[in-house]
C-alpha positions in Angstrom: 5.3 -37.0 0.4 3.0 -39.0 -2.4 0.6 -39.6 0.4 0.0 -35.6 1.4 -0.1 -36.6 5.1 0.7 -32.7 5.6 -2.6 -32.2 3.9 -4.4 -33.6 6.8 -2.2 -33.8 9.7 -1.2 -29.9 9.3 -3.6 -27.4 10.8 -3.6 -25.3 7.6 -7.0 -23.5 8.2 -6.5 -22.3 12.0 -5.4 -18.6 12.9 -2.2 -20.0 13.6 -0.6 -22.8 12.5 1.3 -25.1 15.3 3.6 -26.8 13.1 4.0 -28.8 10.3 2.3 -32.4 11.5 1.3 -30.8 14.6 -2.5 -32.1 13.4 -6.0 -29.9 14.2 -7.3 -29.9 10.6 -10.7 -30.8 10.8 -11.7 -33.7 8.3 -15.6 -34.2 6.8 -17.1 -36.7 4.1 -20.5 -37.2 4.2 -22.0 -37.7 7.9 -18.3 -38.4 9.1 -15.7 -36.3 10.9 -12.4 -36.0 12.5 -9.8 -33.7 14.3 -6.2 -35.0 12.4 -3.8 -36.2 14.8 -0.6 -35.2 15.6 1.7 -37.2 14.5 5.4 -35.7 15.1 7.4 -37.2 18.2 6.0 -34.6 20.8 4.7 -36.0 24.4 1.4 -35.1 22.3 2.3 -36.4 18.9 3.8 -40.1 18.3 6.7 -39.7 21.2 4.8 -43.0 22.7 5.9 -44.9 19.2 8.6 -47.5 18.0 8.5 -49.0 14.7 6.9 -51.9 15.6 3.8 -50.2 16.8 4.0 -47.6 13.8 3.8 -50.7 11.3 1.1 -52.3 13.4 -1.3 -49.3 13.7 -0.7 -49.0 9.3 -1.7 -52.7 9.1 -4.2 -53.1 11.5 -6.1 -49.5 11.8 -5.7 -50.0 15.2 -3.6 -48.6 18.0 -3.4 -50.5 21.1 -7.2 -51.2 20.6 -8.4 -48.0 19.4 -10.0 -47.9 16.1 -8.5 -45.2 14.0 -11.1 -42.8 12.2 -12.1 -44.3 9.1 -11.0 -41.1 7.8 -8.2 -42.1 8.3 -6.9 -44.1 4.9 -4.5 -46.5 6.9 -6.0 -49.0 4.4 -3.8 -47.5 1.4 -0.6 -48.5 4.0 -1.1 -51.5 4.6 0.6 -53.7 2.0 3.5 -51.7 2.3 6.9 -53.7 3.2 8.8 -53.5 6.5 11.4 -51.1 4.9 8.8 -48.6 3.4 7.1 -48.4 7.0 10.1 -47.9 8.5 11.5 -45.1 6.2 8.3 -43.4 7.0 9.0 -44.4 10.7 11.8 -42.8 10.7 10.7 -39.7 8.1 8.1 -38.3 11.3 11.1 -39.0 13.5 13.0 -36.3 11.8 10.1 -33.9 12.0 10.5 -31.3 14.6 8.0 -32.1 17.2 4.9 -29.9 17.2 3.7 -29.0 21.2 -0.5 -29.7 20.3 -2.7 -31.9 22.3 -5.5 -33.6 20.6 -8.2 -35.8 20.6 -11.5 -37.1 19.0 -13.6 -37.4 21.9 -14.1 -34.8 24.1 -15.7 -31.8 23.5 -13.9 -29.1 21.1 -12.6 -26.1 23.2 -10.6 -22.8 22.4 -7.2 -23.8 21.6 -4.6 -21.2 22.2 -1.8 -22.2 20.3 -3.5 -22.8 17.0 -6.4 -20.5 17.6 -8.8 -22.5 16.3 -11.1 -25.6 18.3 -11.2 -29.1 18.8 -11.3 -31.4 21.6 -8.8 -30.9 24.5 -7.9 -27.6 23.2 -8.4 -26.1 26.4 -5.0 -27.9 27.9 -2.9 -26.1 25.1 -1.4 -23.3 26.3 1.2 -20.9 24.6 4.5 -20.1 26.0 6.4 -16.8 25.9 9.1 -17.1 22.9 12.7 -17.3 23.9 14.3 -15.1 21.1 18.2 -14.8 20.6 19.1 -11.6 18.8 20.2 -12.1 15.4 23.5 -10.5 14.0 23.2 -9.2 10.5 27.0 -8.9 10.0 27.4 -12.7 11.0 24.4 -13.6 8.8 25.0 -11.7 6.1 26.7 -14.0 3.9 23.4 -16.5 4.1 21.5 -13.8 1.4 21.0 -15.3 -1.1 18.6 -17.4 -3.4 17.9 -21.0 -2.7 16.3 -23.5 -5.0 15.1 -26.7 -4.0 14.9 -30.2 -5.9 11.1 -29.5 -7.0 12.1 -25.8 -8.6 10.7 -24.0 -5.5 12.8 -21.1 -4.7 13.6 -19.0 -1.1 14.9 -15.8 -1.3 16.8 -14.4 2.0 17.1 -10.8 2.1 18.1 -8.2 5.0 14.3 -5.9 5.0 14.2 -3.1 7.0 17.1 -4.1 9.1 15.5 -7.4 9.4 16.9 -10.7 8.4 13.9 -12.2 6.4 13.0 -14.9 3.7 10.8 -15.1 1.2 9.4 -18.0 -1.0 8.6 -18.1 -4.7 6.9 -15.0 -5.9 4.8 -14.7 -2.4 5.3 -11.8 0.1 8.4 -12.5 2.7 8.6 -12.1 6.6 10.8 -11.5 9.1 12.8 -14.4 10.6 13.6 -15.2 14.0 15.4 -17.6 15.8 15.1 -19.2 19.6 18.5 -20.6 19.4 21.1 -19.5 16.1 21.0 -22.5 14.7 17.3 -22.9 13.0 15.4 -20.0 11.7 11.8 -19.0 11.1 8.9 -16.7 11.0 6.1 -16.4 13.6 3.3 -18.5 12.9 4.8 -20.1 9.8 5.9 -24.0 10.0 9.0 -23.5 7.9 12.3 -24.1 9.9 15.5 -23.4 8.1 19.0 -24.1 8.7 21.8 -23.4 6.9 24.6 -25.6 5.6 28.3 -24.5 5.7 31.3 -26.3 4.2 34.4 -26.8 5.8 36.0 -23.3 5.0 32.4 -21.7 6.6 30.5 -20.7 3.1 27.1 -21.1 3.2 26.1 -23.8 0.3 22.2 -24.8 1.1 19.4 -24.9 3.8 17.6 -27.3 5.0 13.9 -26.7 5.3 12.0 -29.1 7.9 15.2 -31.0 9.0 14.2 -33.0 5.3 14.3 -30.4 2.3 17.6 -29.4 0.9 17.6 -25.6 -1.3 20.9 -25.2 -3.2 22.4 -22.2 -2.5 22.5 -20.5 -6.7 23.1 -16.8 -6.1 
C-alpha cells in the first residue's frame, strides 16, 4: 500500500511478530508516543467496523469520541472519496485477522504472543498450535519459483524432508499449516495459498489473501 500502514500497524520489532496488521509497533516523534493499533477484523482489531464508521474515523480522527493519536496521519485520508475509503474498507477486510489486544492507556505489560510490551499485553495469551501433517507426495508438485507483480520472488523447496519456502535471496524456513489449505512459517506473517486450475496444476500463490506470485518454474 502507498500509505505503508504495514509500517506502523505491523509489530516488526517484537520477538515475535503476531501478524501482519496485528499492530504493537511502538511509534515516537518528539515528546509524543503510541502503541499502533490493530487494525485487521479480529474481536481485537476492527471486527466492531462497517464502512461507514471506517470513513468517519478517516475524516474526522475520531472514533466514537475518541481522539486518535496525532500519530496517527488520518489527516492525509481525509479528502479521499467514498470509493477509495471503501476499497481500503474492504482491503483490511481481506486481511487475515490478527488475535492481539491493544491499547494506549493502560500500563504496558509483558505480551506473550508478540513478546514484546505495551498496554493490556497481559490479556494476550498464546494458544497451543493445531498442526495438520503435511504430505510431501501431495505437495510436491507446488515446488517451484513464484514471482510476484513487483519482481519479488518465493522459492518453495522440500529441505530436509521439510516442505519450506524461501523469499528472494534471504534464508528459507520450514512451513506449516493448521488446516491444508494456507501455509506458513512460525513467527513469520506470510500466509500462502496455492492456486490450481481446473485440471489440479498448481499456477500461483496468494500471499496475505491479496498478493498473487505467478507460478515460472
Amino acid at each position: 500500500m502507498l500509505a505503508d500502514c504495514g509500517g506502523c500497524h505491523t509489530s516488526w520489532y517484537t520477538p515475535r511478530n503476531p501478524g501482519l496488521f496485528g499492530g504493537g509497533n511502538l511509534i515516537e516523534r518528539g515528546s509524543m508516543k503510541t502503541y499502533s493499533a490493530n487494525i485487521t477484523f479480529a474481536a481485537s482489531g476492527l471486527a466492531h467496523y462497517d464502512a461507514a464508521l471506517f470513513r468517519e474515523v478517516l475524516r474526522t480522527g475520531r472514533a466514537k469520541g475518541r481522539e486518535l493519536s496525532p500519530l496517527m496521519p488520518w489527516i492525509v485520508f481525509r479528502n479521499l472519496s467514498n470509493d477509495d475509503l471503501d476499497a481500503l474498507f474492504a482491503f483490511f477486510r481481506a486481511v487475515p485477522p490478527v488475535k492481539h489486544v491493544i491499547d494506549n492507556v493502560d500500563a504496558p505489560t509483558k505480551c506473550e504472543i508478540c513478546g514484546g510490551e505495551h498496554p493490556l499485553g497481559r490479556y494476550n495469551k498464546l494458544a497451543a498450535p493445531k498442526r495438520q501433517e503435511i504430505s510431501l507426495a501431495a505437495m510436491r508438485d507446488t515446488i517451484g519459483r513464484y514471482r510476484f507483480e513487483d519482481g519479488f520472488e518465493l522459492q518453495v523447496a522440500i529441505t530436509k524432508g521439510r516442505l519450506s519456502m524461501r523469499f528472494g535471496s534471504g534464508g528459507g524456513c520450514p512451513l506449516v499449516t493448521d488446516d491444508g489449505k494456507i501455509f506458513f512459517c512460525d513467527g513469520e506473517i506470510d500466509r500462502l495459498e496455492f492456486v490450481r486450475d481446473p485440471a489440479g496444476n498448481v499456477t500461483s500463490v496468494i500471499n496475505n489473501h491479496t498478493d498473487v506470485g505467478q507460478r515460472i518454474r
